[in-house]
N, C-alpha and C positions, 0 to 999 in steps of 0.2 A: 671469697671467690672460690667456686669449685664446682666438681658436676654431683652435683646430689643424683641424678639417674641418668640412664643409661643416654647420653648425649642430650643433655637438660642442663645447664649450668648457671648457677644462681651469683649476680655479681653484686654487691651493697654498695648503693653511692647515699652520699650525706650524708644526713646523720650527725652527730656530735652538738646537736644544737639545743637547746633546752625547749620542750616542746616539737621537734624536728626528729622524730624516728628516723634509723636507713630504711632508704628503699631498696626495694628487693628488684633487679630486672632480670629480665632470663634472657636464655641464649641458646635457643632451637636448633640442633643440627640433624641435616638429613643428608643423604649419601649425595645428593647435587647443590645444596645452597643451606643457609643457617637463616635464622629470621628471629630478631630483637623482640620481645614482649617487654615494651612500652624504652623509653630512650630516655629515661632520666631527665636532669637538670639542664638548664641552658645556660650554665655558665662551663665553658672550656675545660677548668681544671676538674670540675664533675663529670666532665664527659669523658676525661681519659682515662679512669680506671674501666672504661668499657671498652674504647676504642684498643686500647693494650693488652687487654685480655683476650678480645679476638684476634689481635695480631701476632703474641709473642704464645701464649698459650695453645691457641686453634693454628696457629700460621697464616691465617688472614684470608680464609675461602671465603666465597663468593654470599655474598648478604642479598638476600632475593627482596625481604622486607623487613620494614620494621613497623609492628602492629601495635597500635595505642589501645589503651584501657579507657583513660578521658582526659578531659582538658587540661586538670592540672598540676601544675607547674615541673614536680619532682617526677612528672610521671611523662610530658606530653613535652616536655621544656626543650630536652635536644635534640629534637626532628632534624631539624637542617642540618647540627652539626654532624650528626651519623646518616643523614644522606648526603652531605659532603663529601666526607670522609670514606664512606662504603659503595657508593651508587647503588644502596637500596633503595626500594617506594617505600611512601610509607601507607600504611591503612588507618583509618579512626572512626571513628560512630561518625552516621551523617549530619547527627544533631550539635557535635562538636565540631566538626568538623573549619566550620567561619570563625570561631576564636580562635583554637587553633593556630590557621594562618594568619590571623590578624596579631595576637600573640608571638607567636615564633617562629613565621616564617621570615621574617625579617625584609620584607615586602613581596613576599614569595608566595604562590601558592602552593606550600609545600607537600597538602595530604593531593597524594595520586587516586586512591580510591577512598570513596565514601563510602563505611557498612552501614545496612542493612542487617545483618544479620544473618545467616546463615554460609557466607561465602567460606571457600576453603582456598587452601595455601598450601601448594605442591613441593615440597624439600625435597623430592627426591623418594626416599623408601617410606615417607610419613605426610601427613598433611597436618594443621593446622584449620584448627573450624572455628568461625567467628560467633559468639553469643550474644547476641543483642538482652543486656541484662541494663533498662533504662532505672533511674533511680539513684541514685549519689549523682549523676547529671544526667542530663536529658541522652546523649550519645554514649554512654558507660556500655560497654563491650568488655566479654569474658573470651577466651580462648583455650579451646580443647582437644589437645592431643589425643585424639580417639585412640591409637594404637596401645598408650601408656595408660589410659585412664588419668590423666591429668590436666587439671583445670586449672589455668592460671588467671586468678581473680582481680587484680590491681585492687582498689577500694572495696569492689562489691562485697566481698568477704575478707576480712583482715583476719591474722594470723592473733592477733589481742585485741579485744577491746571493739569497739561499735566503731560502724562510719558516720560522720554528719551527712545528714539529708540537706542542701539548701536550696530551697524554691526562689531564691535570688542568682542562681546559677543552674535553674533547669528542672534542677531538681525534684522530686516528689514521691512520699513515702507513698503512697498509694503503690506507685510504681515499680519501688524497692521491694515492697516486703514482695509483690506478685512476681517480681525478678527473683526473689529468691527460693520461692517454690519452685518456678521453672527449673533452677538447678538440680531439683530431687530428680527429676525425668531425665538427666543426662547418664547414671550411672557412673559418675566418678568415682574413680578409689582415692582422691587424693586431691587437697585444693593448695594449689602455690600461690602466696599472697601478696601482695605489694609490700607490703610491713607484719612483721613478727613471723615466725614460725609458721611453717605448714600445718595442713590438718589432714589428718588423717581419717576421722571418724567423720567425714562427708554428711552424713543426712543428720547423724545429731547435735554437728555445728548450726546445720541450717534450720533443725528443729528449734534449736536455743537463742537463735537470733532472733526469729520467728515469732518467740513466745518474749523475749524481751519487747519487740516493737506491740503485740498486742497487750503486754502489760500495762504499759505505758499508755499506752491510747483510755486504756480503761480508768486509769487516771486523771486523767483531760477530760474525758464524759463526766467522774464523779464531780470535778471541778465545776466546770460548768452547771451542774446539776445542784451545785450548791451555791449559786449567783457568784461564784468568783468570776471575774472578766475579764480583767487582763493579766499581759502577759507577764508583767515584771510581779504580781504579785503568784502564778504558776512559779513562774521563778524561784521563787524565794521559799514555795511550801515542798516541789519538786526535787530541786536541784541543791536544798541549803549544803551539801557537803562538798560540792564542784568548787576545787578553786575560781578564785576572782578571774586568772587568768583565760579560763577554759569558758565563761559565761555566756560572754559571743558565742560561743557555738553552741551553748547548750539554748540558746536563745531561738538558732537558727533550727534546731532540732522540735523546740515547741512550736513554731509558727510550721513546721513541716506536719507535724501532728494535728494540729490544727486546722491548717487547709485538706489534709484529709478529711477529717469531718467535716468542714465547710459542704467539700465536693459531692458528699454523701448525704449533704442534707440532715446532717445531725449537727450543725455548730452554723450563727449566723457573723459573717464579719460585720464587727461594729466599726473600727478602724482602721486601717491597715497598719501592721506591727506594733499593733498598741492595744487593741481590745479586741474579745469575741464573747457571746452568750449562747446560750443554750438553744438551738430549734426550736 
């Protein structure tokens, strides 16, 4: 917990779980109101190394909103309880928006506005801009302190390591990797990320992501191109060094690969999550 910039302060909840990084949430202040970038967990004692941080650290000004990244859980989880507790709104993608409430509002309709994308958030001496960056899920939303040059990413761009894409929650690489072009046009000096470390070299994070997900794609073409078809045997020639545990999602990351080329008319679905061939 602390202000990495100049009224920016980064709080870590979770964490300590095997497979369960902290999450990184921020804490937006402007000379009239502060605004949460994304609310953490939905369980109470996760919620209060936030809710104390702005009361005992900040003195407990006025919370205008609290803006979500996407649906889950570590990141979208305690809406209610820090609109409870703050009488802030909250914002979220509009494509996440019905899980959401069905999730954690706890029969509430909790999000007050649905983005779009482009909307801003007045604090006072600074704003807040909403990036519609679709891709880790369908409603996945970036936010950019224009003033700082900083871009607080939730999933879109992580601080280590790749996000899973899953098209069983929205999802799609198509979507992501053109989400993350998009970011080259914003001129960020600086991406703050839901998990691991900041970045600082902005355009050659998003080069190397960039060229990871087209690596990979080029893989799945060779695949196919050599009558492999399904998924569990990609699996096995792709991913042999991913733990057992991590498989699921490298799973979920090839059917994302895959329905891109589907879409694109280079890959034909033979079954759903069980086989594809070549166009």
């Amino acid at each position: 917990m602390a202000e990495i910039e100049p009224g920016v302060h980064r709080i870590g909840v979770g964490g300590g779980e095997v497979g369960a990084p902290e999450t990184n949430i921020y804490l937006v202040q402007g000379s009239k109101s502060v605004a949460f970038i994304d609310s953490g967990f939905p369980e109470s004692d996760k919620a209060e190394p936030l809710l104390r941080y702005w009361r005992e650290t900040l003195g407990a000004p006025p919370v205008s909103w609290v803006l979500v990244s996407h649906l889950h859980h570590e990141h979208a989880g305690g809406v209610k309880l820090l609109k409870d507790a703050t009488g802030a709104r909250i914002g979220a993608g509009a494509a996440d928006a019905a899980d959401i409430n069905r999730e954690f509002g706890a029969g509430t309709k909790v999000i007050d506005l649905e983005l779009i994308g482009d909307e801003t958030f007045d604090l006072g001496d600074r704003t807040i801009r909403a990036i519609a960056t679709p891709g880790h899920t369908a409603g996945n939303m970036c936010y950019f302190l224009e003033d700082a040059g900083l871009l607080c990413t939730g999933d879109h761009v992580m601080g280590q390591g790749t996000v899973v894409v899953r098209t069983d929650q929205g999802g799609s690489m198509a979507d992501h990797v053109a989400s993350l072009r998009l970011l080259k046009d914003l001129g960020a000096n600086k991406m703050l990320s839901g998990h691991g470390p900041e970045v600082t070299d902005v355009n050659a994070k998003i080069d190397e992501l960039v060229s990871h997900r087209e690596q990979r794609e080029l893989q799945f073409v060779e695949l196919l191109k050599d009558g492999v078809t399904t998924i569990d045997e990609m699996l096995r020639r792709l991913y042999r060094d991913t733990p057992e545990r991590l498989l699921t999602l490298a799973r979920h990351q090839a059917i994302a690969h895959l329905e891109k080329l589907r879409e694109e008319g280079r890959a034909v679905l033979i079954e759903e999550d069980i086989s594809y061939r070549q166009a």
